[in-house]
MDAnalysis code that builds the backbone (N, CA, C; Angstrom):
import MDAnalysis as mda
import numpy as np

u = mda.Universe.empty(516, n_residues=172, atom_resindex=np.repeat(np.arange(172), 3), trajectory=True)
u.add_TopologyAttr("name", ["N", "CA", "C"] * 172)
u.add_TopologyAttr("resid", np.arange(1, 173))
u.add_TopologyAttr("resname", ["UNK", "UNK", "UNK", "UNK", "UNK", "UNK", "UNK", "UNK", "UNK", "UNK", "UNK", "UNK", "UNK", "UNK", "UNK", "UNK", "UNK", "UNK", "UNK", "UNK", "UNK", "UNK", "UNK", "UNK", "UNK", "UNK", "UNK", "UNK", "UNK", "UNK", "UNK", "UNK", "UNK", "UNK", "UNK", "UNK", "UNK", "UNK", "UNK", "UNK", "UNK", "UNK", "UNK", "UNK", "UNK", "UNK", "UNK", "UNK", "UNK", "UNK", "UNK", "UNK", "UNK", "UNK", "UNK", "UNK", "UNK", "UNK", "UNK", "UNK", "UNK", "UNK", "UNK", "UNK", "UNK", "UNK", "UNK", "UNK", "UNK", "UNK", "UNK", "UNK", "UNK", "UNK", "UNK", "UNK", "UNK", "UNK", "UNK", "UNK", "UNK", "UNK", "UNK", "UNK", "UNK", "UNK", "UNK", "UNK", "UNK", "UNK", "UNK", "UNK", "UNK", "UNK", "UNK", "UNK", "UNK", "UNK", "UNK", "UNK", "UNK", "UNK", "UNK", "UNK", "UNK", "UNK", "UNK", "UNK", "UNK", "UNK", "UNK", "UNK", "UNK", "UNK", "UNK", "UNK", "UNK", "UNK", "UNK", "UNK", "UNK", "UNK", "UNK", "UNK", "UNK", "UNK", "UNK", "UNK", "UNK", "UNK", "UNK", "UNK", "UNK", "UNK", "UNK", "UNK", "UNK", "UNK", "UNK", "UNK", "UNK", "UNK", "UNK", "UNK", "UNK", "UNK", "UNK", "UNK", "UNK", "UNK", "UNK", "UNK", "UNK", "UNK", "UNK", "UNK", "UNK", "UNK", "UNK", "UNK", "UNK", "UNK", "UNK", "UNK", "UNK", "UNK", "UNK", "UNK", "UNK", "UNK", "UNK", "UNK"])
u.atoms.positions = np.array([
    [45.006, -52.333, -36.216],
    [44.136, -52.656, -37.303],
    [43.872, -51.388, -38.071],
    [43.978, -51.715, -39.107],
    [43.644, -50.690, -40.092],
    [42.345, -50.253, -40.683],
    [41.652, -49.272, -40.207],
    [39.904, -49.096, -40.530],
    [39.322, -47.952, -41.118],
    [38.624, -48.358, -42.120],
    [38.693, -47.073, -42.804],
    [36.536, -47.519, -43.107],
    [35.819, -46.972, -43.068],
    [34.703, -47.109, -43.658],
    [34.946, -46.173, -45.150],
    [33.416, -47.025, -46.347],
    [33.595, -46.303, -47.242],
    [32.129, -46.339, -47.575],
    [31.697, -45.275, -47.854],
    [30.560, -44.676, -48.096],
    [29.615, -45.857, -49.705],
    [28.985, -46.475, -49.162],
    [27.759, -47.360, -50.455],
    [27.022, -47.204, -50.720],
    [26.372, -45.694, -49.871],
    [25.129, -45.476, -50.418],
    [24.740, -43.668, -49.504],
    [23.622, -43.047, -49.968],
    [23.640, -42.043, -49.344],
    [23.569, -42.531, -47.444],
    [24.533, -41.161, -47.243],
    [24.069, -41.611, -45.779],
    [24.353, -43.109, -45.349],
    [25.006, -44.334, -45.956],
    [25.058, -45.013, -45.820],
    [26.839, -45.715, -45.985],
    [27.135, -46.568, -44.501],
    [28.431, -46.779, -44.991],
    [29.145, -47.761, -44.001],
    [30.383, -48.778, -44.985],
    [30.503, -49.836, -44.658],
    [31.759, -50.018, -44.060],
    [31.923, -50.814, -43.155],
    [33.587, -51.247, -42.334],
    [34.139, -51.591, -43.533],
    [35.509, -51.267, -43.398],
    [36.590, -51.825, -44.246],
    [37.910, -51.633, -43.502],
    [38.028, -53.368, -42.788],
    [39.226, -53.515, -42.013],
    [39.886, -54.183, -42.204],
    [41.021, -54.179, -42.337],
    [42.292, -54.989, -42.456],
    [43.486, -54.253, -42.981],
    [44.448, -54.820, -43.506],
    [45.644, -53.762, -43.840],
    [45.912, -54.862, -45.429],
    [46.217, -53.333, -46.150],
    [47.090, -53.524, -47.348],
    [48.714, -54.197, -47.676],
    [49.095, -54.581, -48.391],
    [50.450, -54.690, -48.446],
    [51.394, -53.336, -48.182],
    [51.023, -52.665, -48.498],
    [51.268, -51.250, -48.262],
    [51.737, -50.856, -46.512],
    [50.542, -51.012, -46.129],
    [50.134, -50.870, -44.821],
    [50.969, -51.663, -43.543],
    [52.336, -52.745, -44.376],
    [52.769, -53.525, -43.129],
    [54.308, -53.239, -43.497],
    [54.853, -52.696, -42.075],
    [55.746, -51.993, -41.770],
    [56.977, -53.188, -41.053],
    [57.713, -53.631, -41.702],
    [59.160, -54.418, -40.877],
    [59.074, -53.983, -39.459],
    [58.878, -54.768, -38.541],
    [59.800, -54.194, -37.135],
    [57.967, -53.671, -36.562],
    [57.214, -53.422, -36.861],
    [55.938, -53.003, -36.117],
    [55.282, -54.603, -35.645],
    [54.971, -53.926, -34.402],
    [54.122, -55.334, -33.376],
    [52.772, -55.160, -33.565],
    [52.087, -55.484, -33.635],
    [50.451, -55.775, -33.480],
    [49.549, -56.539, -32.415],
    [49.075, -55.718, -31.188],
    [48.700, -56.508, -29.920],
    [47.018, -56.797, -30.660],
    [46.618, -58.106, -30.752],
    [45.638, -58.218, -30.589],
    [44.463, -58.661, -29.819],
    [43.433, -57.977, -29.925],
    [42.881, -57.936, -28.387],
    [41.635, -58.043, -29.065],
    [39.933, -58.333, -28.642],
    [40.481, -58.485, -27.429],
    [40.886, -59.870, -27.170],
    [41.474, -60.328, -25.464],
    [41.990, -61.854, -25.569],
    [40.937, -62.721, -25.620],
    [40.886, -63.626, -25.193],
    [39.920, -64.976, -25.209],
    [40.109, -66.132, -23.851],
    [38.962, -65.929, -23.070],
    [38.983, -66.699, -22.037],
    [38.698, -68.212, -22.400],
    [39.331, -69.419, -22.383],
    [38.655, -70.824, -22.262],
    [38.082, -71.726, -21.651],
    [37.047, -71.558, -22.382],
    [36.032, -72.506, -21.263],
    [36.013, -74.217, -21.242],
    [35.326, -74.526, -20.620],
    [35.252, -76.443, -20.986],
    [34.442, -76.888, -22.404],
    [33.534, -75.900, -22.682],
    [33.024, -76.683, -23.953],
    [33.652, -76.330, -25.038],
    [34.609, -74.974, -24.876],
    [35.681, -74.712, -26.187],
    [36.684, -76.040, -26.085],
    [37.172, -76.472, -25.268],
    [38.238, -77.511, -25.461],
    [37.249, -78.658, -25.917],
    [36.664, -79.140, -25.071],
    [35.573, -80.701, -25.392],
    [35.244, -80.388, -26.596],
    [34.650, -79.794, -26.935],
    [33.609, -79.417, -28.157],
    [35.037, -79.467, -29.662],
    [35.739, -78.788, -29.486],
    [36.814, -79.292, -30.407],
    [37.516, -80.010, -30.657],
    [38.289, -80.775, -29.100],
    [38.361, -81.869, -29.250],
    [37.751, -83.092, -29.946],
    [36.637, -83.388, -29.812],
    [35.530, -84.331, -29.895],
    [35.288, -83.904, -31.448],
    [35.006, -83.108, -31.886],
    [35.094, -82.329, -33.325],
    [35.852, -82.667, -34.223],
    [37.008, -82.639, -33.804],
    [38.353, -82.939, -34.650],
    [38.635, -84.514, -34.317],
    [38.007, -84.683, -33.914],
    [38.181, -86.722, -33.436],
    [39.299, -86.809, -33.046],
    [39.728, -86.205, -32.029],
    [41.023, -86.262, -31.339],
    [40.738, -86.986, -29.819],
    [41.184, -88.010, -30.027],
    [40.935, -88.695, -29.134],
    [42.141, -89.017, -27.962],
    [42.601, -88.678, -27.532],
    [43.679, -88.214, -25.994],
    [42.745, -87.934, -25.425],
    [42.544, -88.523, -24.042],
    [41.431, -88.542, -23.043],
    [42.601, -87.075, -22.202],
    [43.887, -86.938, -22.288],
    [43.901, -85.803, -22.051],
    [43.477, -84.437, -22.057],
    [42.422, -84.368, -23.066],
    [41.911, -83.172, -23.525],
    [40.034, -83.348, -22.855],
    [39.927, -84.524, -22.118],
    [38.458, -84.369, -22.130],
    [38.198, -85.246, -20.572],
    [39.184, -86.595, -20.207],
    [38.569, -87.279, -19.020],
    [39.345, -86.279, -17.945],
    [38.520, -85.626, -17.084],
    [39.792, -85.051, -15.820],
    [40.215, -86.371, -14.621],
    [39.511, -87.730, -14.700],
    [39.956, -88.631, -14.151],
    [41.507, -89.193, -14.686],
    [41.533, -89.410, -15.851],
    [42.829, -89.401, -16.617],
    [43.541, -88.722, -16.577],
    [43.252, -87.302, -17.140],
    [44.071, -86.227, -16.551],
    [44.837, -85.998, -15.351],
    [43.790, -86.312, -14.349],
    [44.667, -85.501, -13.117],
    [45.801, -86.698, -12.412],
    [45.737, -87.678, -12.840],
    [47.178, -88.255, -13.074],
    [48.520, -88.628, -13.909],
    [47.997, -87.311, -14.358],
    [49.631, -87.074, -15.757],
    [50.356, -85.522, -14.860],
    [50.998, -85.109, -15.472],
    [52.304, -84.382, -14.693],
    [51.693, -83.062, -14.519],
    [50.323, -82.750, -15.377],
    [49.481, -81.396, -14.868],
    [48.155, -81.457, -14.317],
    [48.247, -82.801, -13.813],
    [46.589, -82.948, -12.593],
    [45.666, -82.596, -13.272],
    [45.183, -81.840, -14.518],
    [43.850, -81.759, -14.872],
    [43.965, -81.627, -16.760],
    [42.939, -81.378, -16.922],
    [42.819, -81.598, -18.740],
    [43.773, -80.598, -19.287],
    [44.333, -80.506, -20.053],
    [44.854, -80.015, -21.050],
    [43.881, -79.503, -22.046],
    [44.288, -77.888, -22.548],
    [43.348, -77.472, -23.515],
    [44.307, -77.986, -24.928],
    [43.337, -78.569, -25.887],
    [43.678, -78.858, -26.929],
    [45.178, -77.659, -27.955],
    [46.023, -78.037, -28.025],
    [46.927, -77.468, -28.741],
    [46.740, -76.527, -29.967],
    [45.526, -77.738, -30.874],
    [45.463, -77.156, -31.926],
    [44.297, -76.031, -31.786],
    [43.329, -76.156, -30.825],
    [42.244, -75.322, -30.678],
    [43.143, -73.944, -30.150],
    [44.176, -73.544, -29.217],
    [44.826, -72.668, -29.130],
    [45.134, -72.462, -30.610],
    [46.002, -72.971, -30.966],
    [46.142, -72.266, -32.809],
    [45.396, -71.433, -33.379],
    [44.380, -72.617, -33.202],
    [43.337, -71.685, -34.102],
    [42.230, -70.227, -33.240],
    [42.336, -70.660, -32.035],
    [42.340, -69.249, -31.579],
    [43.486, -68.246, -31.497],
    [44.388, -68.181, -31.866],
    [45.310, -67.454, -31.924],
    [45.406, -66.970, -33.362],
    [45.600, -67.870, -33.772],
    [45.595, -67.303, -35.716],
    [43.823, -66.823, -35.706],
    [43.423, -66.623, -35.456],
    [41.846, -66.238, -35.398],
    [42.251, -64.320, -34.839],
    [42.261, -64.524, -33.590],
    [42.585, -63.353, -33.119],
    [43.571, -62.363, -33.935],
    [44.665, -62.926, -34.860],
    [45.230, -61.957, -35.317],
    [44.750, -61.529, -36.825],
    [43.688, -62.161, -37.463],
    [43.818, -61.982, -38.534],
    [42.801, -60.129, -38.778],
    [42.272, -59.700, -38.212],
    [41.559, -58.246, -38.651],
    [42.858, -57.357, -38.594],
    [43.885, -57.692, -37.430],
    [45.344, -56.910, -37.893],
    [46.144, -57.335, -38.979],
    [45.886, -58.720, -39.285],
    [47.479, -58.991, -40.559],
    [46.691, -59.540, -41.416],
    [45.298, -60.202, -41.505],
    [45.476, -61.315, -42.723],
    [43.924, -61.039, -43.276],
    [43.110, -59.836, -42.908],
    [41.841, -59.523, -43.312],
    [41.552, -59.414, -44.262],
    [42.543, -58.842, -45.014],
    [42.595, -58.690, -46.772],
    [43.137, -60.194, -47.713],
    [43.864, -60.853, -47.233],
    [44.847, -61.556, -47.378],
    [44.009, -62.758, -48.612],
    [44.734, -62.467, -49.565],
    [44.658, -63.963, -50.845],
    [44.377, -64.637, -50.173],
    [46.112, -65.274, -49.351],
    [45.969, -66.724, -49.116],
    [46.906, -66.859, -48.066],
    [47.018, -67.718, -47.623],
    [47.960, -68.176, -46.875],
    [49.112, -69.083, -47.649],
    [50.152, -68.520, -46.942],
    [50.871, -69.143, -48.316],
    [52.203, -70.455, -47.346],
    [52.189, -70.111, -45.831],
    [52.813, -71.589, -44.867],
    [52.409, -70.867, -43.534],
    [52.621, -72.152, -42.523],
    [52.604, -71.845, -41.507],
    [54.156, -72.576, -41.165],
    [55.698, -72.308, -40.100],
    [56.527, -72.479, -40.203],
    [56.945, -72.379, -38.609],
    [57.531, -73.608, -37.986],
    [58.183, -73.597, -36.859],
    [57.222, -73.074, -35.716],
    [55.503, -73.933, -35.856],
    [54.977, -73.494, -34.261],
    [55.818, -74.601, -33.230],
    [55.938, -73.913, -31.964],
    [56.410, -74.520, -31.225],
    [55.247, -73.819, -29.889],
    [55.109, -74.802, -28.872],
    [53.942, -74.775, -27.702],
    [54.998, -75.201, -26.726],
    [54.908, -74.162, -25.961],
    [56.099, -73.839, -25.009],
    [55.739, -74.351, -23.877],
    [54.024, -74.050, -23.190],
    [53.751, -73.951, -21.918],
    [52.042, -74.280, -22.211],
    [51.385, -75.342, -21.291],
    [49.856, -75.750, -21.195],
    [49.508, -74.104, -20.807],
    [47.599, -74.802, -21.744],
    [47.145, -73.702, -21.899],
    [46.028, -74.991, -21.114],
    [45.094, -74.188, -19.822],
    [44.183, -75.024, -19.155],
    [42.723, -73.941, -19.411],
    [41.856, -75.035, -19.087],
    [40.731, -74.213, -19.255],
    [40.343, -72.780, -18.344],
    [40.229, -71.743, -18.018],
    [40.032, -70.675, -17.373],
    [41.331, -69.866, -17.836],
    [42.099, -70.098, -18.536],
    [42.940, -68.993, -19.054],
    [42.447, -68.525, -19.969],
    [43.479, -67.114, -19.814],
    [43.128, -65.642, -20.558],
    [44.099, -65.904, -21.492],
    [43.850, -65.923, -23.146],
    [44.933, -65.887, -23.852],
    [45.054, -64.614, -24.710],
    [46.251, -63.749, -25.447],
    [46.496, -63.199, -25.777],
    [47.926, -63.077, -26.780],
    [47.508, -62.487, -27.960],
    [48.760, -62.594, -28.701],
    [48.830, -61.504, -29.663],
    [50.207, -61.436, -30.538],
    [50.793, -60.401, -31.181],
    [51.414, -61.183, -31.986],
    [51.622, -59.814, -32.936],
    [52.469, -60.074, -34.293],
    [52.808, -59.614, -34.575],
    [54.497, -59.432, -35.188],
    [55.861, -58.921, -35.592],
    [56.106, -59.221, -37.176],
    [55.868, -57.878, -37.879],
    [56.164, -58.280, -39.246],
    [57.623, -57.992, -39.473],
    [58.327, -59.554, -39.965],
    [59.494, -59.850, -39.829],
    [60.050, -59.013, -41.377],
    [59.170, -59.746, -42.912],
    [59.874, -59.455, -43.352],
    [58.598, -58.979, -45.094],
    [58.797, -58.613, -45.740],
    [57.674, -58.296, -46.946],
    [58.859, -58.466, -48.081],
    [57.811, -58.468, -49.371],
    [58.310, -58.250, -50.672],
    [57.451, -57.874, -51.457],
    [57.598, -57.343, -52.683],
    [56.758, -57.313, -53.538],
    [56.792, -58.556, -54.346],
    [55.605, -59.219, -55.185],
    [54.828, -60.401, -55.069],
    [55.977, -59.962, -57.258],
    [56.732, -61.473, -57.229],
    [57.272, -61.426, -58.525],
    [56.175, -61.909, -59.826],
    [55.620, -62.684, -59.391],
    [54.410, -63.326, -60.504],
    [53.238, -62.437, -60.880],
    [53.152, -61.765, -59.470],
    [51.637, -60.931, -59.218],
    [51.861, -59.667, -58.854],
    [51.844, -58.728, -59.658],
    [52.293, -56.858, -59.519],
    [51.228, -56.373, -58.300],
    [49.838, -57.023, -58.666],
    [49.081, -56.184, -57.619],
    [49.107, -56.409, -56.149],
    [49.714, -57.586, -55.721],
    [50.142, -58.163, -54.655],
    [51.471, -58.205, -54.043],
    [51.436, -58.697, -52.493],
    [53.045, -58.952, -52.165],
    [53.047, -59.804, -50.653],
    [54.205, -60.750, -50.722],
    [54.086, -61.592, -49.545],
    [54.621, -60.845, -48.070],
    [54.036, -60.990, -47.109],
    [54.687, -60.752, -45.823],
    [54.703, -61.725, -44.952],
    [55.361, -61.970, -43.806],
    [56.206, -62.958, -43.309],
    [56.131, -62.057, -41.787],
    [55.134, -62.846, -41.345],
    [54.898, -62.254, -39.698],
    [55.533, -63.234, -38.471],
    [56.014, -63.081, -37.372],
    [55.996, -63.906, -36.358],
    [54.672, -63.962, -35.403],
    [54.023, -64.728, -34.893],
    [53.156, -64.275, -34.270],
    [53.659, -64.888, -32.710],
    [53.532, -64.595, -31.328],
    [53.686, -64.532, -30.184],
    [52.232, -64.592, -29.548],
    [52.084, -65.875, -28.705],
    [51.000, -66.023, -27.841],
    [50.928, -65.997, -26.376],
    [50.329, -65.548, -25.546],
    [50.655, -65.306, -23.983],
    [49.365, -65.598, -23.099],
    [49.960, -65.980, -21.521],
    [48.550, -66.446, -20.935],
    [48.297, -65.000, -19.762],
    [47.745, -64.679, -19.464],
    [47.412, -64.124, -18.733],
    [48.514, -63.589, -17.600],
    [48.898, -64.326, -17.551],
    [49.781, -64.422, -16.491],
    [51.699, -63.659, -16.880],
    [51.251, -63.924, -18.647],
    [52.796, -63.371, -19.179],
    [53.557, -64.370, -19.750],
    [53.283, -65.529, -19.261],
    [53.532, -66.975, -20.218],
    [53.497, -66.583, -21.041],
    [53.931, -67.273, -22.352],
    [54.243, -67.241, -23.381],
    [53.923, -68.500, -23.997],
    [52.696, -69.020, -24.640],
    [52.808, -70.688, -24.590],
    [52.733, -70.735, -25.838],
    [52.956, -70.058, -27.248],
    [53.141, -70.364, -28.681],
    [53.905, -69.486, -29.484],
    [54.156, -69.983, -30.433],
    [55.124, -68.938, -31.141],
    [54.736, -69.740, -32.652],
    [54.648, -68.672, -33.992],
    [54.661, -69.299, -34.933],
    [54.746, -68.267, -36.008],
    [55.400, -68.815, -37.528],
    [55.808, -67.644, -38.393],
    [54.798, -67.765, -39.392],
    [54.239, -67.161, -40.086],
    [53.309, -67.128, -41.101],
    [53.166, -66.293, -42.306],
    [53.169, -66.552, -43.295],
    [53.424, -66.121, -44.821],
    [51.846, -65.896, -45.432],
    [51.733, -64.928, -45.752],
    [50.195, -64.543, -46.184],
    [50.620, -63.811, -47.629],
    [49.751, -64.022, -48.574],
    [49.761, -62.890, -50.131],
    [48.606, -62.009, -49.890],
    [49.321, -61.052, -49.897],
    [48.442, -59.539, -49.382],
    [48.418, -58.641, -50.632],
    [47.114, -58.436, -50.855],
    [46.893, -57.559, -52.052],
    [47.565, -55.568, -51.856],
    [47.912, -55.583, -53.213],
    [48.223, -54.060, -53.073],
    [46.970, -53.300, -52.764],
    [46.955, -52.132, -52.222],
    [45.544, -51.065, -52.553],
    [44.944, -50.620, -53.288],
    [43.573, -50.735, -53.470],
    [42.737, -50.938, -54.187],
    [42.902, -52.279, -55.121],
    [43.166, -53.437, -54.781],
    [43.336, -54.574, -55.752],
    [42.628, -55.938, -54.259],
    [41.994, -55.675, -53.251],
    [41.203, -56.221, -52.486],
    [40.172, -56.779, -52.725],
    [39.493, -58.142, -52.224],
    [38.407, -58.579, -53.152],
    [37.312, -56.979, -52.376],
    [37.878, -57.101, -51.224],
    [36.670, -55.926, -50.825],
    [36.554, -54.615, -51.464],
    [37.696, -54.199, -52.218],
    [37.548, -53.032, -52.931],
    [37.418, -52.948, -54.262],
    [36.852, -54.294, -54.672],
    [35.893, -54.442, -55.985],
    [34.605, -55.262, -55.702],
    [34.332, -55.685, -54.585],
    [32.719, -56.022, -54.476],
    [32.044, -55.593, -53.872],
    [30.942, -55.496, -54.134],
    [29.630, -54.833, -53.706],
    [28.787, -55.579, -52.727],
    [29.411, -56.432, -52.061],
    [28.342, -57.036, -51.658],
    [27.961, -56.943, -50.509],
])
């Protein structure tokens, strides 16, 4: 992660984290940490949230007679803890998101796992419509504790050039 504080006032001064277009290098990995343990009310609680209704994700009576004996943590709630975890390294600055491309969920993620993941910037450009900007094209890699590997997914973000950040024109 890229961190720089910048001074707003005497004696006074503010985080400024994330990375520039500038700042993302082809071929560099990004471990982000720290991981994230799952508990039962992170799965239920999102489950039930998202009205996802597969008693896989919530009855362990149901559960523990399918091919992994107990609940399953929600798929998409991994996602979004995973794309969560990486964004103060790749997407802190970031316009927008511009796709998400080819997740694939390799291996159950159960409640009491440790998850952890990284990101591989595959590929950048400078942005043809928009001079002050430019797209990059990350892989991201998810892992359990154990070294599993249970997600994989590619992601396209519009990343502002330096000094062209909403954070490095507001005050707020």
């Amino acid at each position: 992660m890229s961190y720089s504080a910048k001074e707003v006032g005497p004696n006074r001064f503010r985080e400024n984290i994330g990375r520039y277009f500038e700042d993302f290098v082809i071929g560099h990995i990004y471990e982000h940490r720290p991981g994230r343990t799952i508990n039962e009310a992170d799965n239920s609680w999102f489950t039930l949230l998202t009205m996802n209704t597969h008693p896989l994700h919530f009855d362990h009576e149901y559960a523990k007679h399918s091919e992994f004996g107990k609940p399953l943590v929600n798929s998409a709630f991994t996602l979004a803890v995973v794309a969560g975890m990486s964004v103060s390294d790749t997407s802190q600055k970031a316009v927008a998101n511009l796709g998400w491309n080819d997740i694939k969920l390799t291996a159950p993620v159960f409640v009491g796992d440790t998850i952890y993941a990284e990101s591989e910037v595959m590929d950048k450009r400078e942005s043809k419509s928009r001079p002050t900007q430019g797209v990059v094209n990350i892989h991201t890699r998810a892992f359990k504790q154990d070294g599993v590997q249970f997600m994989s997914y590619d992601r396209a973000m519009l990343m502002p050039k330096r000094g062209h950040a909403v954070d490095d024109k507001a005050n707020y």
